[in-house]
N, C-alpha and C positions, 0 to 999 in steps of 0.2 A: 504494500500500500504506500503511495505517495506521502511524502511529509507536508504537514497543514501548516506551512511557516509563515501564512497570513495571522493565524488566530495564535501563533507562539505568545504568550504573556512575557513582559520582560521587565517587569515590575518588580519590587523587594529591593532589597541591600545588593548593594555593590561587591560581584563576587569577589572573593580572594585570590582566585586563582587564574590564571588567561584560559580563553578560549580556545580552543586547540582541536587538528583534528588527529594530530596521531600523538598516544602519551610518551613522552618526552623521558630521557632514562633519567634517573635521577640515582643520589648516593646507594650503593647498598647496603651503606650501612642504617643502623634505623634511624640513631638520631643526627646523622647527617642529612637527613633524606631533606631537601631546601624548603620544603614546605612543609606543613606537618598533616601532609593529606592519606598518613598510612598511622598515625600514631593512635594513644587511647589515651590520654591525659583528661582526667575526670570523661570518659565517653561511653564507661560501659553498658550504658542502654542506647549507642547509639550504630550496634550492629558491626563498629570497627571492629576484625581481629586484628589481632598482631601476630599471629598464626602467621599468617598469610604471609609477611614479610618474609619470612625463612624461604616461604615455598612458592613464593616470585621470584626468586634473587638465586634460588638450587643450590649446590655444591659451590664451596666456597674454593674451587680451585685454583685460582688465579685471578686478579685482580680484574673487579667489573664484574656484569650480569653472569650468572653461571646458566644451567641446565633448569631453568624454573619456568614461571608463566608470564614475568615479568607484569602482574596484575593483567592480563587479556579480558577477565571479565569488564575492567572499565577501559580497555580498547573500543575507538567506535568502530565499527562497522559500516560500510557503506551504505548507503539507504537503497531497499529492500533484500538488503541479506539478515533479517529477523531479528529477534533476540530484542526488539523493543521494551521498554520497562513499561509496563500494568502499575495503574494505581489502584488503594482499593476507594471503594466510595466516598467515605470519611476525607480522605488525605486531599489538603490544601499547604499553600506555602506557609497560608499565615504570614508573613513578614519578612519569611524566611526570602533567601536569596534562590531564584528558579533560572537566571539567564541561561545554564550550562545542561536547561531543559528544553529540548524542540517537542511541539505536544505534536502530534500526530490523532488522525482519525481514529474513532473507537471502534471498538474489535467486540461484537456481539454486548454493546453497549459499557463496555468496560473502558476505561477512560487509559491513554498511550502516549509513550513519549520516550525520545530520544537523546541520550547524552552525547551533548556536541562540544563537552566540556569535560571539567574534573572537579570534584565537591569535597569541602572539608566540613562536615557535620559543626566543629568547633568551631568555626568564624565566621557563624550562622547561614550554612547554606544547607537546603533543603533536599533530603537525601530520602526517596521512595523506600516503604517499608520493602517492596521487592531486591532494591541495593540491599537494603540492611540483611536480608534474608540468604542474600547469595551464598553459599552453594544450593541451598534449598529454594524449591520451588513447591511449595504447601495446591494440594488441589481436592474438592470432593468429590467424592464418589458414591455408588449409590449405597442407600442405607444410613445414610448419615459420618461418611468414614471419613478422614480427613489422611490424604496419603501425601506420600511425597514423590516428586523425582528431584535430580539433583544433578547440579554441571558432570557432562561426562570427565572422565579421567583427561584426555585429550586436552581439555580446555582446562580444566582445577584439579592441578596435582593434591588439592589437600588431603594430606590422612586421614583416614575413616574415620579411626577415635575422635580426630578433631571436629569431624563432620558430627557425629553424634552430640561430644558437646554443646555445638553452636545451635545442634536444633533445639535442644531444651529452651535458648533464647526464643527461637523460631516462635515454638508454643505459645510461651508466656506472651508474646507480643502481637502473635496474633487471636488469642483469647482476648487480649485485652482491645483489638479491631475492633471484632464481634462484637463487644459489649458496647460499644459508640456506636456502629452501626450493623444491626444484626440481617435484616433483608436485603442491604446492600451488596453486604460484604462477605454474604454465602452466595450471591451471586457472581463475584468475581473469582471467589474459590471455585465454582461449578467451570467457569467462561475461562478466562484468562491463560490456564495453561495450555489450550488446544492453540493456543497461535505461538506456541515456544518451540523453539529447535535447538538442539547440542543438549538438551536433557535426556537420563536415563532413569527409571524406578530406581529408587532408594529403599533397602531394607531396615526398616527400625526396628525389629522383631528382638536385635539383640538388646534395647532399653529394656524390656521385660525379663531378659534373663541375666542381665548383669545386678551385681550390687553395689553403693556408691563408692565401697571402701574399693572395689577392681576397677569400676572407671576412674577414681582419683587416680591409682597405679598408672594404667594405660596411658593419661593424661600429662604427669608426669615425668614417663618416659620419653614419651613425643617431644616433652620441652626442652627438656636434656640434651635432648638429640640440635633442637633448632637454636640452642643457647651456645653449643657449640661451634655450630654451625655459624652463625653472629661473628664468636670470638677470632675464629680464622677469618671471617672477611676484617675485621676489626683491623687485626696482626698485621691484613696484606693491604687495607688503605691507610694506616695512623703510623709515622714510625716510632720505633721503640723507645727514642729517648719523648715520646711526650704519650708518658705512662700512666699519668693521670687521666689524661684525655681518654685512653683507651679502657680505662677501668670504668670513666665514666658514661661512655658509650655503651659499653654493656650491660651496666646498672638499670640505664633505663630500660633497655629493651626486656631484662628480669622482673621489672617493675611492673609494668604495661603485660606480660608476660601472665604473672602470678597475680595482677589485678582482675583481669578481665576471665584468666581459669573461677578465681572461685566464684567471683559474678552467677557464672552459669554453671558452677558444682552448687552451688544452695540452690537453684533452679531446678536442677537434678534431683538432689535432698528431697525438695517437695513432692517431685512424680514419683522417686521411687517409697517416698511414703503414703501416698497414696493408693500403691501398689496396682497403677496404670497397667489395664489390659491390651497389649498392643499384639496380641496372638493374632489378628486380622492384617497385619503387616501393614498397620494405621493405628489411629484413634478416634474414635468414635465424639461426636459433641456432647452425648452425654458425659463420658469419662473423662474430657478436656474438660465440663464447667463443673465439674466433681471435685479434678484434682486444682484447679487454682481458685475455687470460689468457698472451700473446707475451711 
């Protein structure tokens, strides 16, 4: 479908960031990165991981972008090769900053739009719960199930474990859609994913058989792994004699790190005391306004 770049609104706060049509590389390391368009500083309801950073940037082999995705999901794509961002009904700017938003026509009455930009949640630019959501893509199904697909591998190296923790975000955030607008916003869960490309079903079936103390583990170990992964870029862009520098490079990305894991392990905590049935390889909206309205 063509872009509706008459009715683009361009109204709100003056973005932060330029307008751009292909994303620009920037440091790999995290708190070098020139903007702070990858960070979590006070952001953990705002959908940023810092996951992510380890597994855009890959194998810190040599100095610069490794084997990662280099963030592709906020790549634009040309217009009509898909993957357009769905609003759900509720969502307005508010105030917020939209210019780095092309709206595009609606797709079975679901409202559409195109990043022809780059957004930083923290210096007030407005960011679709479907950004916030990425790798998941929440959709229903019949009987009232709420399923998932999720960026294929190809496109989001991210590790499984981490995929699972970021859906407990998923949940909480989109339970609390529902609740601002409930006939709206079952109907963009119904509509919305049929016009998406590069997703694959997602199995959540393991939330039901893990318990918090194994996905804290799992969790954990993923970070271990990307903190390491940090330090070696750290070693190959900072040199050694400015050692502070380098200590304090790391610090943060441990921070941002270990802030936004337990964010969405007490997220977790919640479902798994709820003892959420997800044997349907979903969740039901019964069992969703069960376990965050207890």
């Amino acid at each position: 479908m063509e872009h509706n770049v008459e009715n683009a609104p361009g109204g709100g706060r003056q973005n932060s960031l330029p307008i751009v049509q292909e994303l620009e590389y920037v440091s790999p390391i995290y708190a070098h990165t020139r903007v702070d368009l990858h960070g979590v500083t006070n952001a953990c309801n705002s959908g940023k991981i810092p996951h992510c950073h380890g597994y855009a940037n890959g194998d810190a082999k040599e100095s610069g972008p490794g084997n990662g995705c280099i963030y592709r999901c906020c790549k634009i794509d040309p217009a009509g090769a898909g993957n357009s961002i769905y609003l759900f009904a509720d969502e307005r700017a508010d105030g917020l900053n939209e210019r780095h938003l092309q709206y595009l026509e609606p797709y079975g009455a679901v409202r559409r739009a195109d990043c022809i930009g780059r957004c930083n949640p923290e210096a007030g630019d407005f960011k679709p719960a479907d950004c916030r959501y990425y790798p998941h893509l929440p959709w229903l199904a019949e009987g009232d199930i709420i399923k998932f697909k999720t960026g294929i591998r190809a496109k989001c190296p991210m590790d499984n474990v981490i995929r699972l923790l970021h859906l407990a975000y998923v949940l909480k955030d989109m339970w609390q859609s529902l609740q601002r607008e409930w006939d709206g916003n079952l109907h963009v869960l119904k509509v919305a994913h049929l016009a998406m490309v590069q997703y694959e079903d997602f199995d959540i079936t393991p939330l039901g058989q893990l318990t918090l103390d194994s996905l804290t583990q799992m969790v954990k170990v993923e970070n271990v792994r990307l903190l390491q992964r940090e330090e070696m870029r750290i070693n190959l862009e900072i040199p050694p004699e400015k050692r502070q520098e380098r200590l304090g490079a790391l610090a943060r990305y441990r921070v941002d790190l270990e802030k936004v894991t337990l964010s969405r392990l007490k997220i977790c905590e919640r479902i798994f005391h709820a003892k959420v049935d997800f044997t349907k390889n979903g969740i039901s909206l019964d069992e969703l306004q069960r376990c965050f309205t207890s």
